[in-house]
N, C-alpha and C positions, 0 to 999 in steps of 0.2 A: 755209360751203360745204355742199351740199347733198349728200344722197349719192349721187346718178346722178352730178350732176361729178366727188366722190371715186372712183368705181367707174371713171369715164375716165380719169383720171389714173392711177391703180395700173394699168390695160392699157397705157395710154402708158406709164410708167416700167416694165410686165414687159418692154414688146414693144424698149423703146432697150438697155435691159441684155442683155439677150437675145440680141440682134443683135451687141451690142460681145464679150459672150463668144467665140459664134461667131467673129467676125472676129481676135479672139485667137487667138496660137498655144498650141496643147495641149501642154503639158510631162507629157510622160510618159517614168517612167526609162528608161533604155539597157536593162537588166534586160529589161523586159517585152518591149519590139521585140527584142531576141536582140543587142543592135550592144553594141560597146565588149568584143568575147569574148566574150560572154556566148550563151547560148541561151534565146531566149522559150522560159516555161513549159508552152506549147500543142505545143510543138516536144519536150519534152525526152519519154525511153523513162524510163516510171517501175519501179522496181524494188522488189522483195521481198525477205531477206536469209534466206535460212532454213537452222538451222544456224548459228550463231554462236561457236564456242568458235576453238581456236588457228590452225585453218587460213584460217579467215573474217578474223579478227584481223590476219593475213599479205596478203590479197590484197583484199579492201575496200577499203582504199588505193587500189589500182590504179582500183578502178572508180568511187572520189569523185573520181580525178581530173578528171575528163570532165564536163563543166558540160552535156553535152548527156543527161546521166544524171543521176536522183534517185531516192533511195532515203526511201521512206515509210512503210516495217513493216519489222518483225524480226521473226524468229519464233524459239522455242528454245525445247524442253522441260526447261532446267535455268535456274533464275529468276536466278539470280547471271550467267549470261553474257548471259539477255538486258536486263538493267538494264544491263550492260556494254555491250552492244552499242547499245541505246537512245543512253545518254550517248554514245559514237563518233558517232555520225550526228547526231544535234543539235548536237554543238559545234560538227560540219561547217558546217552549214547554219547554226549561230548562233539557234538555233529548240528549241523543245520539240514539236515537229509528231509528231516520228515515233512512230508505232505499234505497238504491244510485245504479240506474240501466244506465248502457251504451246502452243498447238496452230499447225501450218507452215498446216493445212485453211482454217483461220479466214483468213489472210492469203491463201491462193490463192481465196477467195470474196470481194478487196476488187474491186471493177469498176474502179475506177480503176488497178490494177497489170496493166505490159503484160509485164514479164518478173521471170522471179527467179534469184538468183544462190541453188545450194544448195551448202552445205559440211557436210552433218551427217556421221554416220558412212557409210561403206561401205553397210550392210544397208540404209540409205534412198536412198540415191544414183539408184538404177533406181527403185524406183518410185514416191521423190518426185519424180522427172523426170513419170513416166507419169502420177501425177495432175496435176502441175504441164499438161500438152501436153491434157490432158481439162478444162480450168479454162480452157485457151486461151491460156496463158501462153507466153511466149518462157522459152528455156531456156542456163544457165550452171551446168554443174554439176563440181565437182570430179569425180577421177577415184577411183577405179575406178567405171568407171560403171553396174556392176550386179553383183548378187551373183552372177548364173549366167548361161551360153548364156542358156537358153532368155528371161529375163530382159530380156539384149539385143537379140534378136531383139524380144521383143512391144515394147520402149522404140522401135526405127528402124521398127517400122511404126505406132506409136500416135504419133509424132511426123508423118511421112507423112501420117496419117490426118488428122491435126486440123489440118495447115498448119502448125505451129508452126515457128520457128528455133530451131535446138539446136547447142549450143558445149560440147563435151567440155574438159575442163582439165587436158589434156596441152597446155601450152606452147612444149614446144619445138621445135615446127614453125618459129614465130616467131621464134627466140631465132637471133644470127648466126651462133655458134660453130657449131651444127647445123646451119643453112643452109647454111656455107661446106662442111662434111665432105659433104652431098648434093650441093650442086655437083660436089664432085671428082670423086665417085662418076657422078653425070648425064653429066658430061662424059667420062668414062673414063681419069681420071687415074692410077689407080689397077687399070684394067686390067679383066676382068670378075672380077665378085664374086663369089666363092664360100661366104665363109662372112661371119654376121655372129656376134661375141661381145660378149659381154653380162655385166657384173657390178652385183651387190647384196650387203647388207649381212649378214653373218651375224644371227640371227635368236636371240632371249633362249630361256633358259627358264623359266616364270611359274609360280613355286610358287605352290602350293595358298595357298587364305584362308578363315577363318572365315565362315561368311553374316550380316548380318547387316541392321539397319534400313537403308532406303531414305533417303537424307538430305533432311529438308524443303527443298524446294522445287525435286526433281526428280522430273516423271511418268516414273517409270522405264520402264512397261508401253508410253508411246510412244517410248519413248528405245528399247527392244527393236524395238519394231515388227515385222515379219515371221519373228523368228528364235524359235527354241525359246524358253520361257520358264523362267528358271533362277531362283534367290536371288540377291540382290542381294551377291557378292562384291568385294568392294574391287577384289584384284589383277587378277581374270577383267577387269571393268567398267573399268578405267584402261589396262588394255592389252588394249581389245581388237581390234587389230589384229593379234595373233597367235592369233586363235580361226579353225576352220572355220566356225562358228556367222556369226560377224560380218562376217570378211575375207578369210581365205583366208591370211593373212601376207604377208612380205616377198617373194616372188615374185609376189607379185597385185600388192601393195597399191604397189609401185614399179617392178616388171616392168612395167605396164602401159604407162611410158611408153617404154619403150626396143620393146616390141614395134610400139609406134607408130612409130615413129622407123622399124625394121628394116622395115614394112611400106610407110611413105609413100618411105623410099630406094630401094626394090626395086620401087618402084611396083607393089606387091601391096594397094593398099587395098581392092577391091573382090573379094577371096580370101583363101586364108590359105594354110597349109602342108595338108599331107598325110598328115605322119610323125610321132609323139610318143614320147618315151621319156627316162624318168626316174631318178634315182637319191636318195636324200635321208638326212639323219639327223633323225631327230625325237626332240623331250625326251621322258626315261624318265619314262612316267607315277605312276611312286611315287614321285615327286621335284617333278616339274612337272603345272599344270594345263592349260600351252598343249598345242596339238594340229597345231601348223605346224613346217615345218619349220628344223630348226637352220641346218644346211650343203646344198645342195644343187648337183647339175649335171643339169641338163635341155636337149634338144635335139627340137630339130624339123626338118622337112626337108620342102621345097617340090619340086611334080611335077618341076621343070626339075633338081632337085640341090642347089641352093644352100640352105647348113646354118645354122640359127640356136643358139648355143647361150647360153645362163644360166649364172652360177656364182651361186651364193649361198656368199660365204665374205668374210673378211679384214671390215673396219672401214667403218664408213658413209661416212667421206668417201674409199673407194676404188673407189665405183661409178663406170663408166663405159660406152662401146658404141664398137667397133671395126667397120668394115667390112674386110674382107680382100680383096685382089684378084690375079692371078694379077702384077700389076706394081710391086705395093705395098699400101699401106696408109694409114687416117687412122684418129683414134681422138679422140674428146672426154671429158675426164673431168668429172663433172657438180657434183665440189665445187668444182673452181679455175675451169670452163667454158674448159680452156686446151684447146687443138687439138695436136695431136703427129700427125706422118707419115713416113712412109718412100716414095718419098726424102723429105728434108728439104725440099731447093727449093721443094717443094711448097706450104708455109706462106708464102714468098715474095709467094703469090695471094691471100692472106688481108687484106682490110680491116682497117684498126685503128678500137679502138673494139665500139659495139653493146651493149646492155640484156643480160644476165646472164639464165637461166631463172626467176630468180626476182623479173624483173620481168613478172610479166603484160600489160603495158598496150597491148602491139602484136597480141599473143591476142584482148585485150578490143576493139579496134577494130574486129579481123575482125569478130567479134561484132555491132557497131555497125551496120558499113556491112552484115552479111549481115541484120540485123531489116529497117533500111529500105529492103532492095532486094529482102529476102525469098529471097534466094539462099541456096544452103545454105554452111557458111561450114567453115572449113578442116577442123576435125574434125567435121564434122556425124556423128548418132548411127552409121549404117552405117557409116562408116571406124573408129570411135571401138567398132562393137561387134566389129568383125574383130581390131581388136587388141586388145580384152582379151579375147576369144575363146582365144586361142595359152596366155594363162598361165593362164587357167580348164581348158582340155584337161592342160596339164600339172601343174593339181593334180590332176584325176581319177584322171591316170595316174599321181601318185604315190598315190593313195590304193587304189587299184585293186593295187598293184603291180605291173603289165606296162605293154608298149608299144600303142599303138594308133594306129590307122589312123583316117584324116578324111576325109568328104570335105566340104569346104568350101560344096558348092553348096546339096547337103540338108541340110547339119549334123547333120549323123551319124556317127555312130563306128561299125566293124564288130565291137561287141560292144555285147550287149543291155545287160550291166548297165552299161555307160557311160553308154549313153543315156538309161538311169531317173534319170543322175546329172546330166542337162540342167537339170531342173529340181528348186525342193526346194517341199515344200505348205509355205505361208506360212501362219502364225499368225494366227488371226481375229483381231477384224474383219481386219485388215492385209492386203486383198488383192486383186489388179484382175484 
């Protein structure tokens, strides 16, 4: 056989295979087309996890459950949770894929991540939000969602500014037990509202610790980020949720959601109160290094009258938020999520059944359907910076010791040194 025949025959047998391929049908998995549950990969919101220790640990779940979400980096500045965190999301996916950053920056510079879920501490909350919204990231960030006013203010217009979707992680907007207590309340079961009260947990006091080494394989100076920089103390560093420095304490740090709650019921998201006045005990400082308070009662009070008050006292599982009204009352307590009312009947109206606040997953949808439609989604940053706004004013004014006046529209207090207290100068580099 010659070779121009050879060379005809291999075109004849490319061009008959060729043709029967094509005329073949393409098996391609269910997976890739999105059918069978599943969601195509071109379809699916990829995500960033940054912040990985116990709170991340608790609601990550929630957001693996969503096949229309993937999560492709972690980030953590202490190396033992994010190897923790790494192994979580791989077993998920069944893969070694995901991508394990020491610094949050490096992962908000991956092109392929469209949002990130943040759970670090408190002092990064605002303005890992605010680089995250500057990176062009969609936003899910635990609460409290900034360390000061002024804080959430520049977070709800730097969100604004770059387009971004932002999802505060007060949940229980979502959650049914709270829905049902706003209904009553919407509907006027309960009569007009007068006062809402409010309980938190009594608050430690964190004796003093020796300073000592920084434990390999945590960058402490980013673990600090914006807040003064101290020595590395054990007890300071493990609780520091009871520092002004970090959090603000148990009046911020879980106030924040019930002022959510008393703003979205009262349909004041878009304002806040007027009135602030505080009363508190804080640990004796030659005994204790926290700087928040023990027991507290704080009150606020809106143009129209209607009183919100705080207690900070009695055991963690005896938080809860009552609405009062001139015809009755509802009340949700936030360990058992059991509804109680006056009258009684009242719970008669109550659905059985409904997800518990401490299943995220109905939060995180909001979330979902607000990135693909780009609609701002139930706690977007403005609602989300009005209520923590109320327990930021009422640590001022306890630190301050007096009462003070708001007004909501300028955010401004009628005393100078209050309003020096809007903002605090964040620690270089640490700062937008």
């Amino acid at each position: 056989m010659n070779s121009s025949h050879a060379s005809a025959l291999n075109r004849r047998q490319f061009l008959r295979r060729t043709a029967t391929a094509l005329a073949a049908p393409l098996l391609v998995p269910a997976s890739v087309l999105g059918r069978g549950g599943t969601v195509a990969p071109n379809s699916r919101i990829v995500f960033a996890a940054i912040g990985v220790g116990n709170r991340a640990k608790a609601i990550l779940p929630n957001f693996l459950g969503f096949s229309e979400l993937q999560f492709t980096a972690v980030a953590d500045c202490r190396a033992e949770r994010l190897r923790q965190a790494k192994e979580l999301v791989d077993a998920h996916y069944g893969n070694g894929d995901c991508r394990a950053y020491g610094d949050f920056r490096e992962a908000l510079a991956l092109p392929g991540v469209d949002a990130v879920f943040i759970a670090t501490g408190n002092r990064w909350h605002g303005m890992g939000s605010i680089y995250a919204a500057r990176a062009g990231k969609d936003i899910y960030s635990e609460k409290p969602i900034t360390l000061t006013i002024a804080e959430g203010r520049a977070l709800a217009e730097t969100c604004r500014r770059c387009g971004v979707v932002y999802q505060a992680g007060t949940q229980r907007r979502a959650t049914e037990s709270y829905r049902f207590a706003a209904d009553l309340v919407w509907q006027g079961k309960i009569g007009r509202v007068h006062t809402v009260e409010m309980q938190v947990w009594t608050g430690p006091g964190i004796p003093h610790g020796p300073a000592q080494a920084v434990p390999a394989g945590w960058n402490y100076d980013l673990w600090l980020g914006q807040v003064p920089w101290r020595p590395f103390v054990a007890t300071r560093v493990n609780n520091w949720q009871y520092f002004w420095d970090t959090a603000e304490g148990v009046l911020t740090d879980m106030g924040c959601h019930y002022t959510d709650q008393m703003q979205w019921v009262l349909r004041r998201d878009g304002t806040g109160p007027t009135e602030f006045e505080t009363r508190a005990e804080f640990p004796d400082p030659s005994k204790f290094c926290s700087d928040t308070p023990i027991t507290a009662e704080v009150r606020c009070r809106y143009a129209d009258g209607v009183v919100g008050v705080m207690y900070q006292r009695r055991g963690f599982a005896d938080r809860y938020i009552r609405y009062i009204g001139d015809e009755g009352w509802v009340q949700v307590d936030d360990e058992t999520d059991e509804v109680t009312a006056e009258p009684k009947s009242l719970l008669s109206l109550k659905r059985a059944g409904g997800a518990s606040w401490a299943n995220a997953s109905a939060h995180i949808r909001n979330l979902i359907d607000s990135i693909r439609s780009r609609r701002p989604t139930e706690c977007n940053p403005e609602i989300a910076h009005r209520a923590i706004t109320i327990c930021q004013a009422w640590t001022i004014s306890l630190r301050l010791g007096r009462p003070l006046r708001w007004d909501p529209v300028a955010e401004r207090f009628d005393l100078a040194e209050a309003n020096r207290m809007l903002a605090r100068e964040a620690r270089a580099p640490y700062r937008v």
